[in-house]
C-alpha positions as CSV (number, residue, x, y, z in Angstrom):
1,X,17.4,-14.4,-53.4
2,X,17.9,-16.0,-49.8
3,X,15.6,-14.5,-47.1
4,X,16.5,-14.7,-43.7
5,X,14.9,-14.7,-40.2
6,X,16.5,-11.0,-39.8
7,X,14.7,-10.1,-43.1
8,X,11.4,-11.0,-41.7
9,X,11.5,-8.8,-38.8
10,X,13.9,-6.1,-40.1
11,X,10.4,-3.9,-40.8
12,X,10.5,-3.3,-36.7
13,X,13.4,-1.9,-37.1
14,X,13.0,0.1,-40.1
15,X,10.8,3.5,-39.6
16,X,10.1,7.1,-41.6
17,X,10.5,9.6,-38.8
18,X,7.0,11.2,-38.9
19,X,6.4,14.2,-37.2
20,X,3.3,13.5,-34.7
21,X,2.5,15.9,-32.3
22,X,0.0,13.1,-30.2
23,X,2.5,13.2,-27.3
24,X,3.1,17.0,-27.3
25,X,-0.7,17.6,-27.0
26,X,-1.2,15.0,-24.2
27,X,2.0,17.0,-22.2
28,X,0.1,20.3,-22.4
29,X,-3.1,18.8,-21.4
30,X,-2.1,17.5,-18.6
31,X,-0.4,20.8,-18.0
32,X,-3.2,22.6,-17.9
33,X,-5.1,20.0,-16.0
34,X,-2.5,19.5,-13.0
35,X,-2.3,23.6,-12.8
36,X,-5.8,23.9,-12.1
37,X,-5.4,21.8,-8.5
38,X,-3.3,24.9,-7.1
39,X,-5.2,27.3,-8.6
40,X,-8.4,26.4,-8.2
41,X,-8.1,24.4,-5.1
42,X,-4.9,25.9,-3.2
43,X,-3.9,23.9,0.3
44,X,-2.0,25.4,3.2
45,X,0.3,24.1,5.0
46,X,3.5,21.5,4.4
47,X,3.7,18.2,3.0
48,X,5.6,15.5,4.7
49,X,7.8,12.9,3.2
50,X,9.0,9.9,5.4
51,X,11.7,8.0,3.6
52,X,12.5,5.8,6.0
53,X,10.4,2.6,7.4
54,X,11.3,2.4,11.3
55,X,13.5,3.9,13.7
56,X,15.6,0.7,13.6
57,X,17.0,1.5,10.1
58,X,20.9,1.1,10.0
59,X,21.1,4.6,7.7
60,X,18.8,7.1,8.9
61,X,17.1,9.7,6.7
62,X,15.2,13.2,7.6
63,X,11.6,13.7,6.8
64,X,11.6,16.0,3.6
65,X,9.2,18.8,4.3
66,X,8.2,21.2,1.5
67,X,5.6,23.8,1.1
68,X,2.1,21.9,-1.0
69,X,1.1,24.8,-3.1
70,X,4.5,26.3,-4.1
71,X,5.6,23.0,-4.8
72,X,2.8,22.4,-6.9
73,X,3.5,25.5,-9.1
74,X,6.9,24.6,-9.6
75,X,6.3,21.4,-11.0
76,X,3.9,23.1,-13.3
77,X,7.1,25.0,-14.6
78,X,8.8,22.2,-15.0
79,X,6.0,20.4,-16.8
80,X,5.8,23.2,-19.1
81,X,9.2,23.2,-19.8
82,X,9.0,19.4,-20.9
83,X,6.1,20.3,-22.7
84,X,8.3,22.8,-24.8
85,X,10.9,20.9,-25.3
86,X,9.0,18.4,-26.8
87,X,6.9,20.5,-29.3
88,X,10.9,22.2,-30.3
89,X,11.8,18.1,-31.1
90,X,8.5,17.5,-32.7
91,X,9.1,20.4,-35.0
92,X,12.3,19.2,-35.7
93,X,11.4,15.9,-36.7
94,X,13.3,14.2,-33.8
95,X,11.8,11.4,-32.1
96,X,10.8,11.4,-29.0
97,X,12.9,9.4,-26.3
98,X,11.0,7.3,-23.7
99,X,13.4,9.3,-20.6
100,X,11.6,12.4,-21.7
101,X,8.2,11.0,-20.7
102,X,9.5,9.5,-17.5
103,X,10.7,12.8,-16.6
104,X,7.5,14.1,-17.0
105,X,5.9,11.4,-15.3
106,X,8.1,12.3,-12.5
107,X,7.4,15.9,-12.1
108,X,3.9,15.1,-12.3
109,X,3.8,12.8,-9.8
110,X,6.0,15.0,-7.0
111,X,4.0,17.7,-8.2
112,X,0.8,16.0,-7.3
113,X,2.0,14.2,-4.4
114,X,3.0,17.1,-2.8
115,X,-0.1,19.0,-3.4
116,X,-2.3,15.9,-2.1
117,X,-0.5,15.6,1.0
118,X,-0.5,19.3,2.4
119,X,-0.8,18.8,6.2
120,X,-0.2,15.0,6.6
121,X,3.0,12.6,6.2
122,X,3.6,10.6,3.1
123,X,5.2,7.2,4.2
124,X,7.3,6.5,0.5
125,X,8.5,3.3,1.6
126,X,5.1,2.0,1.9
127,X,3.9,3.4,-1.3
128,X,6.5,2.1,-3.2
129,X,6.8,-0.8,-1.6
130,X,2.6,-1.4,-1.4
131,X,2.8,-0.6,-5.0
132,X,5.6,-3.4,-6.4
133,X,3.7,-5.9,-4.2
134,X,0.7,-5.1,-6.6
135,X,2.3,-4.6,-9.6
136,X,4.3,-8.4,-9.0
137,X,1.4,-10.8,-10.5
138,X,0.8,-7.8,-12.8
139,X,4.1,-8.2,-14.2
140,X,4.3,-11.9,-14.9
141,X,1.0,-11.4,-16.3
142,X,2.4,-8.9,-19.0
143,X,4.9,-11.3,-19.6
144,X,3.0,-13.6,-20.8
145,X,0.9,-11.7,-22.5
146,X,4.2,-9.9,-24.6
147,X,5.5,-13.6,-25.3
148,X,1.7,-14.8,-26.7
149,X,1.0,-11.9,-29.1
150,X,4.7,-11.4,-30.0
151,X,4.3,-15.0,-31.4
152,X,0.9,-14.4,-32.9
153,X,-1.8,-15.5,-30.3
154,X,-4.0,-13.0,-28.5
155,X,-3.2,-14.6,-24.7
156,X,-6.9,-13.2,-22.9
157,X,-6.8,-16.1,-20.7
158,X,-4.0,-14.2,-18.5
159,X,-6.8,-14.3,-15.7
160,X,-7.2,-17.9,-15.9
161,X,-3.5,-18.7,-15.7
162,X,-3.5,-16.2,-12.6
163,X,-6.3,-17.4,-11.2
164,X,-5.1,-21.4,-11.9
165,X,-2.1,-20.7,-10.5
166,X,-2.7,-19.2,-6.9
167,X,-5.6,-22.0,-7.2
168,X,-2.6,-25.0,-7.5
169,X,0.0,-23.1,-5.6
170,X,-2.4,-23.3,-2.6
171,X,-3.3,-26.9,-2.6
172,X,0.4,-28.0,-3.3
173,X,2.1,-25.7,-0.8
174,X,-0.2,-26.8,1.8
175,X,-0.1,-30.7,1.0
176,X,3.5,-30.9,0.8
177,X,4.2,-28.0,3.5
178,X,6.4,-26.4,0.5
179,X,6.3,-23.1,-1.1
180,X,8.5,-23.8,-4.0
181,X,6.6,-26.7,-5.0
182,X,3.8,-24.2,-4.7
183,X,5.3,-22.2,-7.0
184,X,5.8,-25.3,-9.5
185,X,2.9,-26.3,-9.1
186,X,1.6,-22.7,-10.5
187,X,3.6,-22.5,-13.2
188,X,2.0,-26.2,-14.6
189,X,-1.5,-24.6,-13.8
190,X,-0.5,-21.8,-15.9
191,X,1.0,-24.0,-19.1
192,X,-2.0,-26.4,-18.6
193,X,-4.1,-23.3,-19.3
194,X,-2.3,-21.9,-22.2
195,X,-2.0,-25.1,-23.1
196,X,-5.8,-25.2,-24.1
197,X,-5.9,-22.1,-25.4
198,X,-2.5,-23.4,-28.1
199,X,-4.7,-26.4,-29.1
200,X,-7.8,-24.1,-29.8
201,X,-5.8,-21.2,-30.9
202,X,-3.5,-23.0,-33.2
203,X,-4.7,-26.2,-33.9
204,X,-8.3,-25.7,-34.4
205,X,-7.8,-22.2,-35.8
206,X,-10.7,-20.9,-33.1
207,X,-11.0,-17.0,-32.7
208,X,-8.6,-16.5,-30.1
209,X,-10.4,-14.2,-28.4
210,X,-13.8,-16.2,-27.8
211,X,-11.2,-18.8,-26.1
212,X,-9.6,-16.7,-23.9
213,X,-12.5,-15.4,-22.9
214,X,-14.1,-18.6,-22.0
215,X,-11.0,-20.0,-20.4
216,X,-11.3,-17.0,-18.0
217,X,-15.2,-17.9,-17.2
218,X,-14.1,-21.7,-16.9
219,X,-11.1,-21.3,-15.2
220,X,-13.0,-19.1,-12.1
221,X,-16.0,-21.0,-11.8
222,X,-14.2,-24.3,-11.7
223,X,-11.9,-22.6,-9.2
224,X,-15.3,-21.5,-7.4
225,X,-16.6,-24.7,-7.0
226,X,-13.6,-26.7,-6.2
227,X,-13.0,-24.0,-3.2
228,X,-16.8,-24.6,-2.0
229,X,-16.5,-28.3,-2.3
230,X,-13.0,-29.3,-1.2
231,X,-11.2,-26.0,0.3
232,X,-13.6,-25.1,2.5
233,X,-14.1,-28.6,4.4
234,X,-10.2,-29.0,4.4
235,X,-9.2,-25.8,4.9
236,X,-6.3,-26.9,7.4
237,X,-5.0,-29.8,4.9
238,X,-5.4,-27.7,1.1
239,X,-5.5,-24.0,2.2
240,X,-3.1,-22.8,4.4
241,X,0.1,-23.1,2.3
242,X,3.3,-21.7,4.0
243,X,4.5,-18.4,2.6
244,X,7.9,-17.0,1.0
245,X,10.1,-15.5,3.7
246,X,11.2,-12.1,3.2
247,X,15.1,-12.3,2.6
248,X,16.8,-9.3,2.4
249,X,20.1,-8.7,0.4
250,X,22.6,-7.8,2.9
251,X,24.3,-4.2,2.0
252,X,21.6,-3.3,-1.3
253,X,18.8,-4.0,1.4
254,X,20.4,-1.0,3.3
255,X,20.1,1.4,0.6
256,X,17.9,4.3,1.7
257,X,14.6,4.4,0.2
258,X,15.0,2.2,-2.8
259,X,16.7,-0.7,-0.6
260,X,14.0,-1.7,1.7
261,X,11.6,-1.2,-1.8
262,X,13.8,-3.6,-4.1
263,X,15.9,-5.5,-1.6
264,X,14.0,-6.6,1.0
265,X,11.2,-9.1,-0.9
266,X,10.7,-13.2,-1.2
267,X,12.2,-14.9,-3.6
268,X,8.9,-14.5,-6.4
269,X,9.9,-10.6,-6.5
270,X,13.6,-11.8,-7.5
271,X,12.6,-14.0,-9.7
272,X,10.0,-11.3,-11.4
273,X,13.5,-8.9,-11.9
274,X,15.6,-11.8,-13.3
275,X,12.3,-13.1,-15.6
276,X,12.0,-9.5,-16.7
277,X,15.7,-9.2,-18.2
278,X,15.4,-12.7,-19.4
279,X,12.7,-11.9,-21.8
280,X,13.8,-8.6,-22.5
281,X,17.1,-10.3,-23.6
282,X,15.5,-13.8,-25.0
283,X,13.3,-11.3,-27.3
284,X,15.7,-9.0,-28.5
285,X,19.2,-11.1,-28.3
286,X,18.6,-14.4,-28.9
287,X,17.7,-17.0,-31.8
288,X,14.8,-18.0,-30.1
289,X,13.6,-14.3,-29.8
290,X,14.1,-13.6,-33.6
291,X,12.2,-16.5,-34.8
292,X,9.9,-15.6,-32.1
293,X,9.3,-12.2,-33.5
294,X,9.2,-13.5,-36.9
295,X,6.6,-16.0,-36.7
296,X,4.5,-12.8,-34.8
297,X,4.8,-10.7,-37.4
298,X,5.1,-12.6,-40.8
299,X,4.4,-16.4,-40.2
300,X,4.5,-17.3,-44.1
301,X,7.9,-15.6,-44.2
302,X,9.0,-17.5,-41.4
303,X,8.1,-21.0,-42.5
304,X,9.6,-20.1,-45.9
305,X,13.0,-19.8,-44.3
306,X,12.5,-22.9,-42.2
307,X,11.3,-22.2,-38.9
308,X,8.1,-24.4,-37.8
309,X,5.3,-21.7,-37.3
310,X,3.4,-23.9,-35.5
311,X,5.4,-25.4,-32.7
312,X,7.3,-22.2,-32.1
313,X,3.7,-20.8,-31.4
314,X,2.9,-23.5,-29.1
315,X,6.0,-23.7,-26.9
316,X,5.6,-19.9,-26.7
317,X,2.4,-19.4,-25.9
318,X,2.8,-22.4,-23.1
319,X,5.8,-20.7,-21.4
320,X,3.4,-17.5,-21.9
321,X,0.8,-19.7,-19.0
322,X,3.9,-20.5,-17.1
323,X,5.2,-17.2,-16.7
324,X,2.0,-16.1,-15.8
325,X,1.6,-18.5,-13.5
326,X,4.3,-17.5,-11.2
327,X,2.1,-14.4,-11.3
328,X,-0.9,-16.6,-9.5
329,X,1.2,-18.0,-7.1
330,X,2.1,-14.6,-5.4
331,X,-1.3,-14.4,-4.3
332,X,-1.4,-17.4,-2.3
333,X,1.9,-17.9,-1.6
334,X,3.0,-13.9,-0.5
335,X,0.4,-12.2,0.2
336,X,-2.1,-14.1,1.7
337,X,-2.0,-17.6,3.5
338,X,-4.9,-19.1,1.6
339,X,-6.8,-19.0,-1.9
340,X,-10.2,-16.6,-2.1
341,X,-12.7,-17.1,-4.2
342,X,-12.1,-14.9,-7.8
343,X,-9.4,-13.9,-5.5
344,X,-7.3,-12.2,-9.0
345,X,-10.1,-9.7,-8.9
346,X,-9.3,-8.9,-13.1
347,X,-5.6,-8.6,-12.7
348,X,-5.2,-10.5,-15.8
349,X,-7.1,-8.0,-17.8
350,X,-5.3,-4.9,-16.1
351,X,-2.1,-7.3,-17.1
352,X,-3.3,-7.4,-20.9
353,X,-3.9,-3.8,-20.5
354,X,-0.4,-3.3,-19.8
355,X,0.9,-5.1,-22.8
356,X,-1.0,-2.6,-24.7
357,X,0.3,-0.1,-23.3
358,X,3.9,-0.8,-23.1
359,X,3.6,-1.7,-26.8
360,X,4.5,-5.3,-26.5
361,X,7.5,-5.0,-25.1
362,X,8.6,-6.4,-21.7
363,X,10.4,-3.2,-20.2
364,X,7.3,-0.9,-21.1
365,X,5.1,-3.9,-20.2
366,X,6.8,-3.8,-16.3
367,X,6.8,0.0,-16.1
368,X,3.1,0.5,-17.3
369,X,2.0,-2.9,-14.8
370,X,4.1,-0.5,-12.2
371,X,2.1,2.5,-12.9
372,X,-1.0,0.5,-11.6
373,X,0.2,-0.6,-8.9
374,X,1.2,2.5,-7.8
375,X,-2.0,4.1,-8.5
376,X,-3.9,1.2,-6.9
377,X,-1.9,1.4,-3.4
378,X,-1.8,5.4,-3.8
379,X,-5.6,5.4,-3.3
380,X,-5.2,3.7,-0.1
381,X,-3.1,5.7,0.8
382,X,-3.9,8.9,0.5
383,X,-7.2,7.9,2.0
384,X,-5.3,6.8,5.2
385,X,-3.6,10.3,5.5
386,X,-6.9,12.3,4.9
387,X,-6.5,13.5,1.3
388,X,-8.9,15.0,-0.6
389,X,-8.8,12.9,-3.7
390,X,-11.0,10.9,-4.0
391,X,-10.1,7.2,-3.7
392,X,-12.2,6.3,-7.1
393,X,-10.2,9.3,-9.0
394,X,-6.9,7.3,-8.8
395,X,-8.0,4.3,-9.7
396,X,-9.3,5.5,-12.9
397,X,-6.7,7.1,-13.6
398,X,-4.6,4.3,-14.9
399,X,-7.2,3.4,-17.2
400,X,-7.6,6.5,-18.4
401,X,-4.3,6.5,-19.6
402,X,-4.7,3.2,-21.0
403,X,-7.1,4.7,-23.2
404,X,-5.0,7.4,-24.4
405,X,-2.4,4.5,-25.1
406,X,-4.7,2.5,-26.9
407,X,-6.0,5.1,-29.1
408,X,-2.9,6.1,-29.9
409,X,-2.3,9.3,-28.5
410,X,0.9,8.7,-26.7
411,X,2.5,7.8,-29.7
412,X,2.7,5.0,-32.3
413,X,1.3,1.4,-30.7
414,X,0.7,-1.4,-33.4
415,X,0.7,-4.8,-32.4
416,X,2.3,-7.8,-34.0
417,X,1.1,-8.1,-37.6
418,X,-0.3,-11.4,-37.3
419,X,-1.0,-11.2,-33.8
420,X,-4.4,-12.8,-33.7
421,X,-4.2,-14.4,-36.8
422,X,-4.6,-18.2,-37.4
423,X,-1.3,-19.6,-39.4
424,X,-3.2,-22.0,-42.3
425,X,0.0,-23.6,-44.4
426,X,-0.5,-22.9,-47.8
């Protein structure tokens, strides 16, 4: 009997519809949670919702005003309705579609929003705008981290390849007075990282995750002390690289609100959108994606039908630390005109967190990396407007749901099979 590469990854594809009522219980929870704002803690008066940036806006848009409280209520319906219609599909033995739970995502959100803004204006360009800047590094951060553990090695060092990065991208851009070799520059920083983690990882079969782990510690106080030592006294020479324009794609910038959002970034947010569908379709569509996927799931399998396990893993895992260093090189080369000290601030473990929770895949990678960058820039500003909620509530909330994710209860989440497992050849 011949086995193929599609053999050895044909289990992803092959599943027993179970019935698991994990996702129906969260919807009602949340239900119940969310009613209990207008209930318990009803606010008068309207909320505001600015969709447009400035006055100089070629298509002009009204402010949407709607009543807080009622509001609030009827996205309760409408959660409830979800929340029926998925316990009706759950009885049934139907699976549950992802649009479902963006839907109620959605509802959620306005419902919330509009209840958290009562009295003030809402400026939706800025929150989704604040929020895609934040979510950018977090991106190519999940990247990487999908690519690594989809071809069996546990990538924890995300941080250090951030981190690296922005480090590299700042000296570079400012020596040669270029961003783009900035931004090459990050990407070796990155694969010079994952490269040590490879050689540990696969080479000398060391727990992955004690390596990553020290790569981060290694990675920020070697950053630390070359910014003490030779930033700081040449701050003018190494540190003040020049920054990304913001180019604007004439006619799609002009969209209302989701133009000046999506069309109106530098040239790193571009490249996150066409990295995204690259992997997506690399991982899923390709050669290299199948023997990718099977050497993550069934290595022994894989070198039985001819594919090297062990330089697929280490290629992988070093365009893992380059993807994620584009992800450094935001930081110093879109955000902010110089490298900080730790200046990541853990985005590589909120990265890994949303690999987790997008299941390993890229799409659900970038949508749950979007979710905290929304909920990080929606603290900031709904403190700006005078809200109520507390600024520490939303950003715990993201990790919260993480949590539910990891344990499970938002449906099935199983990693690679031999995703932290050292190949030995037999």
């Amino acid at each position: 009997m011949t086995i193929t590469a599609e053999a050895v990854v044909s289990d992803e594809k092959r599943h027993v519809t179970i019935s698991s009522w994990k996702t129906p219980i969260i919807f009602g929870l949340f239900t119940v949670l969310f009613a209990l704002l207008p209930l318990l803690a009803p606010r008068e008066g309207d909320s505001t919702f600015r969709l447009v940036r400035s006055a100089s806006a070629v298509i002009q848009l009204p402010e949407v005003v709607i009543p807080a409280t009622p509001t609030a209520w009827a996205c309760v319906v409408l959660l409830a309705a979800v929340t029926i219609v998925s316990i009706i599909w759950t009885r049934a033995h139907r699976r549950l579609p992802l649009w479902l739970t963006v839907v109620y995502a959605v509802f959620l959100m306005i419902g919330f929003l509009s209840w958290a803004a009562a009295g003030g204006t809402l400026p939706m360009i800025g929150l989704l705008g604040g929020a895609l800047a934040l979510a950018t590094p977090l991106i190519f951060g999940a990247l990487g981290g999908v690519i690594g553990e989809r071809v069996g090695v546990v990538n924890i060092a995300i941080e250090a390849q951030l981190l690296a990065g922005a480090f590299l991208a700042a000296v570079v851009g400012s020596a040669t007075g270029s961003p783009w070799a900035g931004l090459v520059a990050a990407m070796v920083a990155g694969a010079l990282v994952s490269s040590v983690l490879a050689v540990f990882a696969i080479t000398y079969f060391v727990n992955q995750i004690i390596v990553g782990v020290v790569l981060n510690v290694l990675v920020a106080g070697l950053t630390t002390f070359l910014y003490r030592q030779v930033l700081n006294p040449n701050d003018a020479a190494l540190n003040s690289p020049p920054l990304f324009p913001e180019l604007p794609i004439p006619v799609l910038s002009e969209i209302p609100v989701l133009g000046p959002v999506l069309f109106r970034q530098t040239i790193i947010v571009y490249l996150m959108y066409v990295t995204v569908f690259l992997v997506w379709f690399g991982l899923y569509r390709t050669r290299w994606g199948l023997r990718l996927r099977a050497v993550g799931e069934h290595p022994q399998a894989a070198d039985t039908v001819g594919i090297k396990v062990v330089s697929t893993r280490y290629w992988n895992v070093i365009l893992a630390g380059a993807i994620a260093g584009m992800g450094g090189a935001f930081y110093t080369l879109v955000t902010n005109p110089q490298f900080g000290r730790e200046m990541t601030a853990g985005a590589g473990y909120i990265a890994l967190a949303a690999v987790i929770f997008g299941k390993w895949d890229p799409i659900r990678a970038t949508l749950a990396a979007l979710l905290f960058g929304f909920a990080t820039n929606l603290q900031g500003v709904l403190s700006v407007i005078g809200s109520p909620v507390p600024s520490q509530f939303m950003l715990m909330l993201p990790y919260i749901v993480t949590i539910f994710a990891v344990a499970g209860l938002v449906g099935r989440s199983r990693p690679p099979a031999a995703s932290g497992e050292p190949y030995i050849k037999s």
